[in-house]
C-alpha positions as CSV (number, residue, x, y, z in Angstrom):
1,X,-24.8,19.2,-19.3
2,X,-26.2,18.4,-16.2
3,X,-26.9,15.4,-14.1
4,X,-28.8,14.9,-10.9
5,X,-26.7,11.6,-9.2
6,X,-23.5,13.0,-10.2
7,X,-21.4,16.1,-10.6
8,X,-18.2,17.4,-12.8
9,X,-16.0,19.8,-11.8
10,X,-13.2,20.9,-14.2
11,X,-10.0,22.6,-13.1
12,X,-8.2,22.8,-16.2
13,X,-7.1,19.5,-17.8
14,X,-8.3,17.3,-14.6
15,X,-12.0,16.5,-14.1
16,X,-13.7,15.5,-10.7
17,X,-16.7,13.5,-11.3
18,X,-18.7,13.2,-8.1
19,X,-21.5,10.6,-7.0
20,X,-24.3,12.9,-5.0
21,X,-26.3,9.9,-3.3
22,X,-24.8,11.0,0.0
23,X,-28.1,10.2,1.6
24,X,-27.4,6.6,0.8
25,X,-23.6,6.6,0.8
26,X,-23.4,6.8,-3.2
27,X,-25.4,3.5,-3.6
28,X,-26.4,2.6,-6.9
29,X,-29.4,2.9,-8.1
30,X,-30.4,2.7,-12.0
31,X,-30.7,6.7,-12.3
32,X,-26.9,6.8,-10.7
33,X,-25.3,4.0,-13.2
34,X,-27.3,5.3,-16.6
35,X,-25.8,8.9,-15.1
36,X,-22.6,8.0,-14.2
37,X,-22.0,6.0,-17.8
38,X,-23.6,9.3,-19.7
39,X,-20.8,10.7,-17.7
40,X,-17.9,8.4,-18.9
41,X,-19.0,8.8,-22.2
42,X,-18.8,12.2,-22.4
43,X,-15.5,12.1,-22.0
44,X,-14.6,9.6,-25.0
45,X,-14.3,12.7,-27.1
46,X,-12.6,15.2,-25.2
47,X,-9.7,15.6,-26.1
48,X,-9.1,18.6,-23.6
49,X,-9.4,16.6,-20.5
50,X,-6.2,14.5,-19.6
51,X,-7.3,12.8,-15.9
52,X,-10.3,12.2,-14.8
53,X,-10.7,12.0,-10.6
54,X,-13.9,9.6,-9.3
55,X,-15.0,10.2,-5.9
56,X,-18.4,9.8,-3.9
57,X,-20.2,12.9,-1.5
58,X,-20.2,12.6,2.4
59,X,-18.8,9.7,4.3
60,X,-18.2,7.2,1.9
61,X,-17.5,6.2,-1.7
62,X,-19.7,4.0,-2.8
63,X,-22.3,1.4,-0.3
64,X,-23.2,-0.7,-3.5
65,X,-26.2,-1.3,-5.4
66,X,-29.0,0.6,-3.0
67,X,-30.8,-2.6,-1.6
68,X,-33.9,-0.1,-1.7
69,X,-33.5,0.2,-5.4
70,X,-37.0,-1.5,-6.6
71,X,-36.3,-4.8,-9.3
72,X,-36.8,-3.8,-12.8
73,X,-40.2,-4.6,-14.5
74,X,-41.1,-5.9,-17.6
75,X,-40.3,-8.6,-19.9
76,X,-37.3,-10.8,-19.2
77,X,-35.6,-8.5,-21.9
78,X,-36.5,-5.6,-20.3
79,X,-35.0,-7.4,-16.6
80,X,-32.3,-8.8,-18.5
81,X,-30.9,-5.4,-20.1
82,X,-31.6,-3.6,-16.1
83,X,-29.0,-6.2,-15.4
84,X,-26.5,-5.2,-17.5
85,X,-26.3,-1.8,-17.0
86,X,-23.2,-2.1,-14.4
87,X,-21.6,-3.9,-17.3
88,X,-21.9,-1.2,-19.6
89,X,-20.8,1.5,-16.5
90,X,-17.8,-0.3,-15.9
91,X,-16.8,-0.5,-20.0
92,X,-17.2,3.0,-19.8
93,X,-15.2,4.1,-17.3
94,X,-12.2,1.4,-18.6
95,X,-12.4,2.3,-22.2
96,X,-11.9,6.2,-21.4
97,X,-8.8,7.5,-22.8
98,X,-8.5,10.0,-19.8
99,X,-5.9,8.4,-17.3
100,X,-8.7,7.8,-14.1
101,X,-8.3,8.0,-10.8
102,X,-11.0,6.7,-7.4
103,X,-10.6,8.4,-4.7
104,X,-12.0,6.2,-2.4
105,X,-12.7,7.6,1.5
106,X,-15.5,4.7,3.4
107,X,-16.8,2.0,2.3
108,X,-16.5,0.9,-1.4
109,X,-19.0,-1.8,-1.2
110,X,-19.7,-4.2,-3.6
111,X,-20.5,-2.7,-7.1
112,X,-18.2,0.2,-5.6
113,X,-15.2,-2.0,-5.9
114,X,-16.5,-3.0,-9.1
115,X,-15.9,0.5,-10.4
116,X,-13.4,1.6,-8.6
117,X,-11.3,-1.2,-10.2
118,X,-12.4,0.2,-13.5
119,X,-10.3,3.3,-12.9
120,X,-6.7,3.3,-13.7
121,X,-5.3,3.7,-10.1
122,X,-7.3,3.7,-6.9
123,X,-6.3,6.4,-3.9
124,X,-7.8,5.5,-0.2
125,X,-8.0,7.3,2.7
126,X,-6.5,5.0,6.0
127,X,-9.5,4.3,7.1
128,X,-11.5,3.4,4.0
129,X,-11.7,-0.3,3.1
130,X,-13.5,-2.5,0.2
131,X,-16.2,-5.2,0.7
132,X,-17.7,-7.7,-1.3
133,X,-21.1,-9.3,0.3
134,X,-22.3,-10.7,-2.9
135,X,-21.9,-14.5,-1.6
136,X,-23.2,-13.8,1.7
137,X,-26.1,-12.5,0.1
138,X,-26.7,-15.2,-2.2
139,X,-25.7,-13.4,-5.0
140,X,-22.3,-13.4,-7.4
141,X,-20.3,-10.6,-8.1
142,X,-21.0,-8.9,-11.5
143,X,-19.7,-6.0,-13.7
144,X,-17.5,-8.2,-14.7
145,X,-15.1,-7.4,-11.3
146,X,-14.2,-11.2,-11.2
147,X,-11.8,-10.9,-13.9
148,X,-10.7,-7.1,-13.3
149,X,-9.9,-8.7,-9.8
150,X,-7.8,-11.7,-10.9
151,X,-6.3,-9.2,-13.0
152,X,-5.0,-7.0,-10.7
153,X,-4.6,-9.4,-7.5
154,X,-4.4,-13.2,-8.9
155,X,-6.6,-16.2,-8.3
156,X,-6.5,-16.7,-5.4
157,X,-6.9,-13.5,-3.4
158,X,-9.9,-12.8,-6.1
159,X,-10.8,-16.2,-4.3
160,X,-10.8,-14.8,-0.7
161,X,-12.1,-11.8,-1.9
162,X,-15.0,-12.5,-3.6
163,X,-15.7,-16.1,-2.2
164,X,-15.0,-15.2,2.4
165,X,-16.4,-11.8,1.6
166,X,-14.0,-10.3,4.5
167,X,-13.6,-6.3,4.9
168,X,-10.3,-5.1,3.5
169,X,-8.7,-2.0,4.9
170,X,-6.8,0.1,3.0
171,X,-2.9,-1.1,4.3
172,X,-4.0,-4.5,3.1
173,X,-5.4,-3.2,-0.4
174,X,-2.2,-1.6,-0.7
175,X,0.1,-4.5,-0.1
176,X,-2.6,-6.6,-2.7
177,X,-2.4,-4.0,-5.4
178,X,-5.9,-3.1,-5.1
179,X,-4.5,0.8,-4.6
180,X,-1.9,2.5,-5.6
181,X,-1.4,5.1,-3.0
182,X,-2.9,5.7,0.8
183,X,-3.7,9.1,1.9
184,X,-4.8,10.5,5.9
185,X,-8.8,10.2,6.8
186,X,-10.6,13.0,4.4
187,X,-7.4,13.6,2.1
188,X,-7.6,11.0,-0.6
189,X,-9.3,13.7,-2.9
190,X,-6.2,16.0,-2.7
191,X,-4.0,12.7,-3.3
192,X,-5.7,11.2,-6.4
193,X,-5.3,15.1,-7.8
194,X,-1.7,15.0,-7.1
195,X,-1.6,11.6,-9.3
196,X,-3.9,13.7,-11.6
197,X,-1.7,16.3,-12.6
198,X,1.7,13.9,-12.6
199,X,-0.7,12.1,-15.5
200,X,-1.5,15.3,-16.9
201,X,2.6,16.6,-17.4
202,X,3.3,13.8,-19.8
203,X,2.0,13.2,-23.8
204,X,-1.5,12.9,-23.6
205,X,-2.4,10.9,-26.7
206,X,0.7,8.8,-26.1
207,X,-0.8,8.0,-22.3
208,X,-3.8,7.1,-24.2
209,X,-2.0,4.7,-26.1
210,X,-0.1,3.2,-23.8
211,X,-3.0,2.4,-21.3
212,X,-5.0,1.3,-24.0
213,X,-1.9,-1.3,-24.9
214,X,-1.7,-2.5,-20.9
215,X,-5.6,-2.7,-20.9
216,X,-5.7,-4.8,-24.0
217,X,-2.9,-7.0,-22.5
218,X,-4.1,-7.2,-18.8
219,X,-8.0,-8.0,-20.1
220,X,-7.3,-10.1,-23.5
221,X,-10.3,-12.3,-22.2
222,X,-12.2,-9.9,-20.0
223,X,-15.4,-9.8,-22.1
224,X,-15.1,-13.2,-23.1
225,X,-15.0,-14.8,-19.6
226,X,-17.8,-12.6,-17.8
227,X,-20.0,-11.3,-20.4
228,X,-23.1,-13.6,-19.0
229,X,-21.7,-12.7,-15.3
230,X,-25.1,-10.8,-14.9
231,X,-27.0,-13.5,-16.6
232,X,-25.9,-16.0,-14.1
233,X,-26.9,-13.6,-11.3
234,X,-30.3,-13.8,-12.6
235,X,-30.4,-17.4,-12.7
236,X,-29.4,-17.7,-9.2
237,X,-31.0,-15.1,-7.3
238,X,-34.3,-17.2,-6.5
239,X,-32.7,-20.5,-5.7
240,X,-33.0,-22.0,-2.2
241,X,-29.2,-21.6,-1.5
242,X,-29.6,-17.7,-2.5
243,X,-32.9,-16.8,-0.6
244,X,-32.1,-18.4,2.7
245,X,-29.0,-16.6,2.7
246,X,-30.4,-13.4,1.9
247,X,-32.7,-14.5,5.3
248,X,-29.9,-14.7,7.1
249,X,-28.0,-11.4,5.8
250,X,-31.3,-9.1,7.0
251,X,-31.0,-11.3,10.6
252,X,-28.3,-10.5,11.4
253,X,-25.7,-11.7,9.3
254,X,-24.6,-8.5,7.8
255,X,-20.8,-9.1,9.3
């Protein structure tokens, strides 16, 4: 099967799925997320595949959702369902049974982090870092990242994050638990593959089971909390507070 956003290699029981928007730095655009879910799906029923390795082409892992990216058209259904396709990603990529792995080198920007923190453990290079501009831009974070974030970091961090939208290098997102394991500038690839085949020497079904059991402990309300996380998006995204500081990200403000 082939895709034209995204690539799988296979070397033995470790997959390396690919985002090929280099151009844009991996941003997604709807082609990319319908893609890269079609992708995670795929893998729901393979049963030969024991880690899966996520990584973007070029310079950087993911810029976000491409700001090129024309709105979706149609009726508000139509809108609404456009806006819930980095929901559905995002389930995907969690609800694999595969043990995953980002290997994150650049930015992982916005929706980025969002999937990145989908993954099981998160590899990044020295130099890479996470960002999260939704508030600047008068937007809030979706994908339901809020409560992935809170998850993985606590309340209050997930408050700086998401809410001061600072950069975060990659010493800091290890000391946060935001990633597992730091690699030198252009080797986080080789790293995650390392943690890839560690994954891959134990019992897979029993893996599966066992991160199923800490993902239904760690994300007992997930869906619950944030499953109108887009919906609120849409609500907000023409109000004065959200389009004057849109103005004022394309200014100048972009930080």
């Amino acid at each position: 099967m082939s895709w034209n956003t995204v690539e799988v290699e296979r070397r033995g029981d470790v997959a390396i799925v690919t985002m090929t928007r280099p151009e844009s730095l991996n941003a997604f655009n709807y082609e990319l997320i319908r893609e890269l879910t079609d992708v995670a799906r795929s893998f729901h029923e393979d049963h030969d595949t024991h880690a899966v390795v996520l990584r973007g082409a070029g310079r950087g892992f993911c810029a976000g959702f491409d700001l090129k990216q024309a709105p979706a058209e149609g009726s508000f259904a139509e809108r609404r369902a456009a806006t819930h396709l980095g929901r559905h990603l995002c389930r995907a990529w969690e609800d694999m049974p595969q043990t995953t792995i980002a290997a994150i080198e650049g930015p992982a920007v916005g929706a980025g982090a969002a999937i990145a923190i989908c993954c099981d453990w998160r590899v990044m290079a020295e130099d890479a870092y996470y960002y999260v501009p939704e508030v600047k831009i008068g937007l809030t974070l979706q994908w339901q990242a809020i409560p992935r974030l809170v998850a993985l970091v606590g309340p209050a961090r997930t408050k700086r994050i998401v809410m001061l939208c600072e950069k975060m290098g990659a010493a800091q997102a290890l000391e946060w638990g935001l990633c597992e394991e730091l690699a030198a500038p252009g080797a986080a690839l080789d790293k995650a593959l390392e943690l890839a085949r560690a994954a891959c020497t134990m019992p897979p079904v029993i893996m599966t089971m066992s991160k199923q059991a800490i993902n239904a402990t760690a994300n007992a309300l997930l869906h619950a909390t944030a499953h109108m996380d887009a919906d609120v998006s849409m609500l907000v995204f023409d109000s004065e507070d959200a389009v004057a500081a849109r103005a004022a990200f394309k200014k100048g403000g972009k930080g």
